[in-house]
Structure formats: structure tokens, C-alpha cells
N, C-alpha and C positions, 0 to 999 in steps of 0.2 A: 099658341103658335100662329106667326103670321101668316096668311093665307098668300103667296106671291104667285105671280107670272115670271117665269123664264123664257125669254125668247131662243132657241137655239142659233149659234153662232158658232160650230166648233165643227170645225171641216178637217176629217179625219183622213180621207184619201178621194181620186175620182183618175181612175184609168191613167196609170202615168201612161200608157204607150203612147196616148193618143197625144199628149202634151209634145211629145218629138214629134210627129207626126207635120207633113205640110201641108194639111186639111184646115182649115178657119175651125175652132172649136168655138160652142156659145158655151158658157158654164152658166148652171142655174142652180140653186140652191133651193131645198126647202125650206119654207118658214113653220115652224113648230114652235108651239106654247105648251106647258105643262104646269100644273097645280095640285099642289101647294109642292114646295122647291126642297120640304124638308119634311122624313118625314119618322114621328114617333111609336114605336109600339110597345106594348105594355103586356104585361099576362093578364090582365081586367079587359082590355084592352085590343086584340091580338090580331085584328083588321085595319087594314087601313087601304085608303084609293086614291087612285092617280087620274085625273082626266088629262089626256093626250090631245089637241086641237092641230088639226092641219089649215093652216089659213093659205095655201095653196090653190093654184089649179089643177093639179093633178094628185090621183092615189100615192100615196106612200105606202111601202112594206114597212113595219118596225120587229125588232125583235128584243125581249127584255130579260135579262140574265140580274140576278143577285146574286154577290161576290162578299163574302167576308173582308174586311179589313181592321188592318192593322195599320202600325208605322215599327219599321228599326231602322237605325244610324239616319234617322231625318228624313226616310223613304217610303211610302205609301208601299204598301204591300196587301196583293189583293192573292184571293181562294176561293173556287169553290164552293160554295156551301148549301144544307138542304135546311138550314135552321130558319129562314126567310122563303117563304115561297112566292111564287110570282102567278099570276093567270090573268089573261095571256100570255105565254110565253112568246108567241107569235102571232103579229096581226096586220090589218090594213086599211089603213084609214081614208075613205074618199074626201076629194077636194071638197073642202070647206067642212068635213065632217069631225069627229069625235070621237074616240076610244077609252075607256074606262078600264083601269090596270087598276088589281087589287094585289094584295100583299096579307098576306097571312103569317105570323107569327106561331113556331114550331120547338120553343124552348125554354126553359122560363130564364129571368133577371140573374143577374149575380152579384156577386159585391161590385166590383166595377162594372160601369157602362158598358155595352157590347156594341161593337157598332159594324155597319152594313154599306153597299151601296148598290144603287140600283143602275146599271149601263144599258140606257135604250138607245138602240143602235138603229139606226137607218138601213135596210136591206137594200144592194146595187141587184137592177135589171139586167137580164143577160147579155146587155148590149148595149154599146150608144145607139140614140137613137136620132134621125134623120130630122131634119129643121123641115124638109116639106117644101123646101126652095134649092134648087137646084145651083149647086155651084156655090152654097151658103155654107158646105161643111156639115161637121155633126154635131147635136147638141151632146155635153159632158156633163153625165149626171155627176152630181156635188155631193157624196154619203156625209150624215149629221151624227152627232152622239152627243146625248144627254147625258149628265154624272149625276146623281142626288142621293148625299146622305140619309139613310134611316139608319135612327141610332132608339136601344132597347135601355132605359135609364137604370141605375144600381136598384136593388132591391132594397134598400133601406136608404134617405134621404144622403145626399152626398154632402152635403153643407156650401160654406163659403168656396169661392176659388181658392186655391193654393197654387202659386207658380214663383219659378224665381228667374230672374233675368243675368247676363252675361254680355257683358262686351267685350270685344277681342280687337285686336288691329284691324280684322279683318270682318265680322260679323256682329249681329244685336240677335244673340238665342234667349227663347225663354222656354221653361221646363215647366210643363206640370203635372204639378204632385198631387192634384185631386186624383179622384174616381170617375169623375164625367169631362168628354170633351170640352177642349176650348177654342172659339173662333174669334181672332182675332184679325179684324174688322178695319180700325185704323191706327196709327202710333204718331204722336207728337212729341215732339222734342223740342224744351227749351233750353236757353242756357241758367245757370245758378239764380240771376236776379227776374226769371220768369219771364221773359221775352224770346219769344218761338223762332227755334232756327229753322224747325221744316214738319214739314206736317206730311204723311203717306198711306194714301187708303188703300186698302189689301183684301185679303179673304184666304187666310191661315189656319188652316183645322191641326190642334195639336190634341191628341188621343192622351188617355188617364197614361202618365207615368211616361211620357214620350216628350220629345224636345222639337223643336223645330228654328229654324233660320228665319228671320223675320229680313223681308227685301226693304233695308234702311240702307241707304248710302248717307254718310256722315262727310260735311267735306274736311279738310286739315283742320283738325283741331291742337294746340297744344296738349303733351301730355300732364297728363292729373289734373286738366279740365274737368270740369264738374259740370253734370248735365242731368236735366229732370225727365225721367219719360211717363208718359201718358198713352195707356192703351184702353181701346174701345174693346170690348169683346160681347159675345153673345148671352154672358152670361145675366143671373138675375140681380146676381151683386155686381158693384163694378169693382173693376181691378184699382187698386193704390197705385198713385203717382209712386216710382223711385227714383231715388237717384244714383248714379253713376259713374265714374270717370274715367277718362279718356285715358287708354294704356301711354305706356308708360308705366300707371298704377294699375296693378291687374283689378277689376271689380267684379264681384258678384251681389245681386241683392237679391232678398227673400220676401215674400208677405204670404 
């Protein structure tokens, strides 16, 4: 597994009052790194750690919740759960400092992959707080949330991907029928004599048994045009070019 850097970028809310408000607001955000971006547990296995970095000048609150997930009808669907635990559940990282989140594993594998995610949230201070310059307004804290899969792999080897793909007038879905997620990464599209009409990178998490909407926009094509697709995904095999064509002729393909 890769070891990455996420920088956070995902501005969840900051004092709407203050937004109507005829005060000069300064908005600030934090800058948060976290590693590794993804993460595995196992029953051999059944720790794992997260280092948190505030590259900030000031403390941040965080607070870290693990949520079961799922998908139905193409919709992430999250829960509760005690099958992942988390420590700290609550913490505070000073400027330029560090925090170490560990993850404990409380269940064993099953035929399908089980999968998890961890939502470290940004804690808001009681208050905006005052720029220190008079007549300059108030500073508006900017709350961050991190999202990161941890996913618990099938108890017995899951094999190749299996998925099958669909175009519609209106969408490019694919299904998969393995046991382990699939993140799909980027999808190219050429026409019949292998010359690329468009190429679109993404980051699509489709769970064992679950479908999802891939964001392809096709432009006018005629129907029962014929077109090759090519997907990147996570996995250790790569996914088969299919082909497919443009309704008019309804298609689906398998591999």
C-alpha cells in the first residue's frame, strides 16, 4: 500500500451568520496532512496509525469518528459502528505539531470485504475571533473534514476483478461483482479504430456487489456507434478494455 500525503481542502461549514453580517470577515483555513490516505486491517493484523500534521500557526481541535459503510441505489450510506475503534477520539494538535490516531480492529474478515471510513472533523471554537486590528472585522474560522477509507479484505483470496459496464442515453455505470472494492481512478474512451475521444480522471469507490455512475460526459454520438472503454482502477489486475455502443442499441458488457 502506498504510503501518500493528503492535504485537506474540504470546507464543511464556518459561521454562516457572520457571512450576512456588515463586519469585514478574514476566512483562514487550516492546513492538515494525514498518512497513509488508506487504510488496511486484517485479523493478523488488527492495528493500524494515522499521523495527523498541522502545518499551521495555530492549535487545531480534531475529533475522529468511524462510521461503517456501505452503498445502495449508487449512494454511500454511512453507521455507526464499534467494529473499528478509534484512539483518540478527541484531540489537539499545536501549530506545527503532530498527532498519532490508531485504529484497532474488533471483528474478524468475512467472505466479502467489509469496509469502513474514518471522518476526522475539525472542532469550531466558541467564537470568531478578533483580527487584533481594529476596525479590520473578525477573523472566520474555516472547519476541515478529512474522509479515508479503511477497508478489512475477504477472508479467503477474492481473485480477479469482475464488473460489467452499461451505457445509457444518459450515463456510463459499471457493477461489480467481485467481493472486494473497486476504485476507479480514470476512464478513456476511444472510438472503434482506437483513436481517443476523451479521457477523465476521477476517484470512484464502487463496494463488492454495488454499482455506481462513472462522471463521463460523451458528446453526440450517432446511435449504434461503437466505442472502446478503458478503466484505471486500484486494483492488482487491471480491468479489460470493452466495448460498447452508443444507444440507440441498448449495451451492456461483462469481464
Amino acid at each position: 500500500m502506498r504510503q501518500l500525503l493528503a492535504r485537506a481542502a474540504i470546507i464543511l461549514g464556518s459561521a454562516a451568520a457572520m457571512a450576512v453580517s456588515a463586519v469585514p470577515v478574514d476566512v483562514r483555513a487550516a492546513s492538515i496532512q494525514i498518512a497513509p490516505v488508506r487504510v488496511v486491517l486484517q485479523p493478523n493484523r488488527p492495528v493500524a496509525s494515522l499521523v495527523v500534521t498541522n502545518d499551521g500557526a495555530s492549535e487545531i481541535s480534531m475529533q475522529a469518528e468511524v462510521m461503517s459503510w456501505a452503498q445502495k441505489d449508487q449512494q454511500d450510506v454511512y453507521a455507526p459502528t464499534r467494529e473499528v475503534l478509534v484512539n483518540p477520539a478527541i484531540f489537539r494538535i499545536p501549530a506545527n505539531g503532530r498527532q498519532i490516531v490508531r485504529l484497532g480492529l474488533q471483528v474478524p474478515a468475512l467472505a466479502d470485504e467489509r469496509s469502513y471510513r474514518i471522518f476526522l472533523r475539525q472542532l469550531p471554537r466558541d467564537k470568531a475571533l478578533p483580527t487584533g486590528t481594529e476596525g479590520a472585522g473578525a477573523e472566520l474560522q474555516t472547519l476541515l473534514q478529512l474522509v479515508l477509507p479503511i477497508f478489512v479484505p475477504p477472508s479467503s483470496p477474492a481473485g480477479a476483478p469482475s464488473v460489467a459496464w452499461h451505457l445509457s442515453a444518459s450515463a456510463l455505470t459499471i457493477d461489480n461483482l467481485g467481493r472486494e472494492h473497486i476504485q476507479i481512478t480514470q476512464v478513456t474512451v476511444r472510438y472503434a479504430d482506437g483513436s481517443e475521444l476523451l479521457r477523465q480522471r476521477m476517484s470512484v469507490y464502487v463496494l463488492p456487489q454495488q454499482s455506481a455512475r462513472l462522471p463521463v460526459a460523451l458528446p453526440s454520438l450517432p446511435p449504434g456507434a461503437r466505442l472502446q472503454f478503458e478503466a484505471q482502477a486500484d486494483s492488482d489486475v487491471p480491468l479489460s478494455p470493452v466495448f460498447l455502443q452508443v444507444p440507440g442499441a441498448t449495451a451492456a458488457a461483462a469481464q
